[in-house]
C-alpha positions in Angstrom: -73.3 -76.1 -13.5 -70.7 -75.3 -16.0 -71.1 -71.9 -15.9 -70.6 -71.5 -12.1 -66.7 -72.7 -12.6 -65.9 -70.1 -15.6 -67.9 -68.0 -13.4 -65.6 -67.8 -10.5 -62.4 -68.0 -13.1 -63.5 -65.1 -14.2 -64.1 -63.2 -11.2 -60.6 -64.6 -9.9 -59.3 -63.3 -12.9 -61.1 -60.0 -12.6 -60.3 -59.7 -8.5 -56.6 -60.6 -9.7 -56.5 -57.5 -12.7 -58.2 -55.5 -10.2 -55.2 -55.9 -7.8 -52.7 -55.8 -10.1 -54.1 -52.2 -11.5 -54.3 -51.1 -8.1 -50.9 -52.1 -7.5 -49.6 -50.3 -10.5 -51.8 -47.3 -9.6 -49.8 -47.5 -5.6 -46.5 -47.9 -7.7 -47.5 -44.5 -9.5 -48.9 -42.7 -6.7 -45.6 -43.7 -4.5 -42.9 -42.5 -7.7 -45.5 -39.1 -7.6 -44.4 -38.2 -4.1 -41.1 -38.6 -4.5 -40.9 -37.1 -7.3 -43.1 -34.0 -5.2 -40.6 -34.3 -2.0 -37.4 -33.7 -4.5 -39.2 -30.6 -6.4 -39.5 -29.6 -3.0 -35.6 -29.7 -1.7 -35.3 -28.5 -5.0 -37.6 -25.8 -4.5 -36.5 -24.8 -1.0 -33.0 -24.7 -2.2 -33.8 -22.2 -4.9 -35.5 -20.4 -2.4 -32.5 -20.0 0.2 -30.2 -19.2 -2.9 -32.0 -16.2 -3.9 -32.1 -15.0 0.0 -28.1 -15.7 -0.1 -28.0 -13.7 -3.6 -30.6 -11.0 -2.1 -28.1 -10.3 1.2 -24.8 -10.4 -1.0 -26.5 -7.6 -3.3 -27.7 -5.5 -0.3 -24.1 -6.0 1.4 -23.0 -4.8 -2.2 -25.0 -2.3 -2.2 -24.3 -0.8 1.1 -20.5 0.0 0.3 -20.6 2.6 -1.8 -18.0 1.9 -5.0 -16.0 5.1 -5.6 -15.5 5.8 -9.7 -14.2 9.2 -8.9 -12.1 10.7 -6.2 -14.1 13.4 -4.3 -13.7 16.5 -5.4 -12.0 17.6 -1.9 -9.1 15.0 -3.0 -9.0 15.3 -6.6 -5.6 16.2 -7.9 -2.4 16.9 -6.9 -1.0 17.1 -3.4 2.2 17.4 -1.8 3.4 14.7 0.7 5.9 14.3 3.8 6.6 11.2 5.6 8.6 10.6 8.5 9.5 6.3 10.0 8.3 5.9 12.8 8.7 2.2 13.2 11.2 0.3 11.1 12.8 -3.5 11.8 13.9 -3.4 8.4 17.8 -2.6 7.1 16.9 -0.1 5.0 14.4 1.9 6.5 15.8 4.1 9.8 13.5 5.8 12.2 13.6 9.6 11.8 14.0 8.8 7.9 12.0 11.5 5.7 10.6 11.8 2.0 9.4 14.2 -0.2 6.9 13.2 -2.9 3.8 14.2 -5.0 0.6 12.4 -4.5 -1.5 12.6 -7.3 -5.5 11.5 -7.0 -6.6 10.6 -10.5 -9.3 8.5 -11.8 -10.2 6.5 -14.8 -13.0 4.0 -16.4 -11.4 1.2 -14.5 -11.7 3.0 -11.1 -9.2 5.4 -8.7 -5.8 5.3 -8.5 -3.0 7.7 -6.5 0.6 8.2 -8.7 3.0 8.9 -6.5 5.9 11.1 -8.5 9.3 11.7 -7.4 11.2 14.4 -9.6 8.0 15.3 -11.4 8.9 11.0 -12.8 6.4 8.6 -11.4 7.8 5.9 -8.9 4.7 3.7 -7.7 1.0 3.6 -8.8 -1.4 2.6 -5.6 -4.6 0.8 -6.6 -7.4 2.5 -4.4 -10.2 2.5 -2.4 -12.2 5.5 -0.9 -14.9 4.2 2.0 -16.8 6.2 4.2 -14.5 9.0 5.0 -11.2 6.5 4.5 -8.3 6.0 1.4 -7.0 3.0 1.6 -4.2 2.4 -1.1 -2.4 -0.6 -1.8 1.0 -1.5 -4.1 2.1 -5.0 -4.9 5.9 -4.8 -5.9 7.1 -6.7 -8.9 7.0 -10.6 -7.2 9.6 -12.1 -9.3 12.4 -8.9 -7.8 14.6 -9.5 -5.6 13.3 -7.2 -2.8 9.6 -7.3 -3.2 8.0 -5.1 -1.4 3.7 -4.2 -0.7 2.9 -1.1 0.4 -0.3 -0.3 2.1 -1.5 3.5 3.1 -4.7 4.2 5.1 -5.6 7.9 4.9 -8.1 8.7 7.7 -7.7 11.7 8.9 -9.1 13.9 5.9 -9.7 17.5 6.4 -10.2 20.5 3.7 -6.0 21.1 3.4 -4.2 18.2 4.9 -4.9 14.5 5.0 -2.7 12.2 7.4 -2.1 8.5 7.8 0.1 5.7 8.2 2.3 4.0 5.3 3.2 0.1 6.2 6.0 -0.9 4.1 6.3 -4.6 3.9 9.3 -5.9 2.4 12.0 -8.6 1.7 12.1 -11.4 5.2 8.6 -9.9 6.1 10.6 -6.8 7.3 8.3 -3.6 8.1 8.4 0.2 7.8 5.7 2.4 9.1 5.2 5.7 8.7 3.2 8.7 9.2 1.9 10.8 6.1 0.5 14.1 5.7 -0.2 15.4 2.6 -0.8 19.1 2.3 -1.9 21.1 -1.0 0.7 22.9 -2.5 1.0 26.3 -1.9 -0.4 28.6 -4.9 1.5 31.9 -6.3 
């Protein structure tokens, strides 16, 4: 009769480690999912920042980046421009210049000098998309009369290219005008 006492201790005892081991082994299996649920946020994340990466490099690699100016604008070229528009003091409608354009490019990409008296007055950072220049100068910001210039070149044929100038200057002010460039003439 002794026995039967320790008997049921012990299976207590053993029902109780039983439950206590399968309580641990719930407490492990629950910490496992959620451990599996954040490896897959993390994982789903990962996923939908290599499809953003993937579209920004086809984007990139749709738009052509120009190292070289083509060879049907490569060079030197002689430019008029008449204002056509001006709200700025000035700049007077009817107003014309004389200058030479000159494509060049480097290692660091294409750029158009634009020389006045064979002495060169503005450098235009550049851009040359699908059939288009587009040329930008950012005057010196700490001058008194800063100015930006921006040029779009779209009408590109073998001898004469034409486009618009938009002068931006001091109180916003603007200038436009039109631009043809022509080759100069050879002896």
């Amino acid at each position: 009769m002794k026995k039967i006492p320790l008997l049921f201790a012990f299976i207590i005892l053993f029902i109780s480690c039983e439950n206590k081991k399968e309580l641990e082994l719930q407490q492990r299996e629950n910490a496992l999912k959620a451990k599996e649920e954040q490896f897959a946020e993390k994982e789903a994340d990962y996923k939908s920042l290599l499809l953003l990466r993937d579209s920004i490099t086809a984007t990139k690699d749709t738009i052509e980046v120009v190292k070289e100016w083509p060879k049907n604008l490569r060079g030197i070229w002689n430019s008029k421009m008449v204002c056509r528009e001006s709200n700025c003091s000035n700049y007077v409608i009817g107003d014309q210049r004389n200058q030479v354009w000159q494509f060049v490019s480097d290692s660091t990409g294409i750029y158009t000098n634009v020389l006045n008296n064979k002495k060169l007055v503005q450098t235009f950072k550049a851009k040359y998309i699908e059939d288009k220049v587009i040329l930008e100068f950012n005057g010196d910001t700490i001058s008194k009369n800063p100015i930006k210039i921006n040029v779009i070149l779209d009408d590109i044929k073998e001898n004469i290219v034409k486009g618009t100038q938009t002068i931006t200057g001091h109180d916003n002010c603007n200038a436009k005008f039109s631009v043809e460039l022509t080759l100069p003439q050879k002896k």
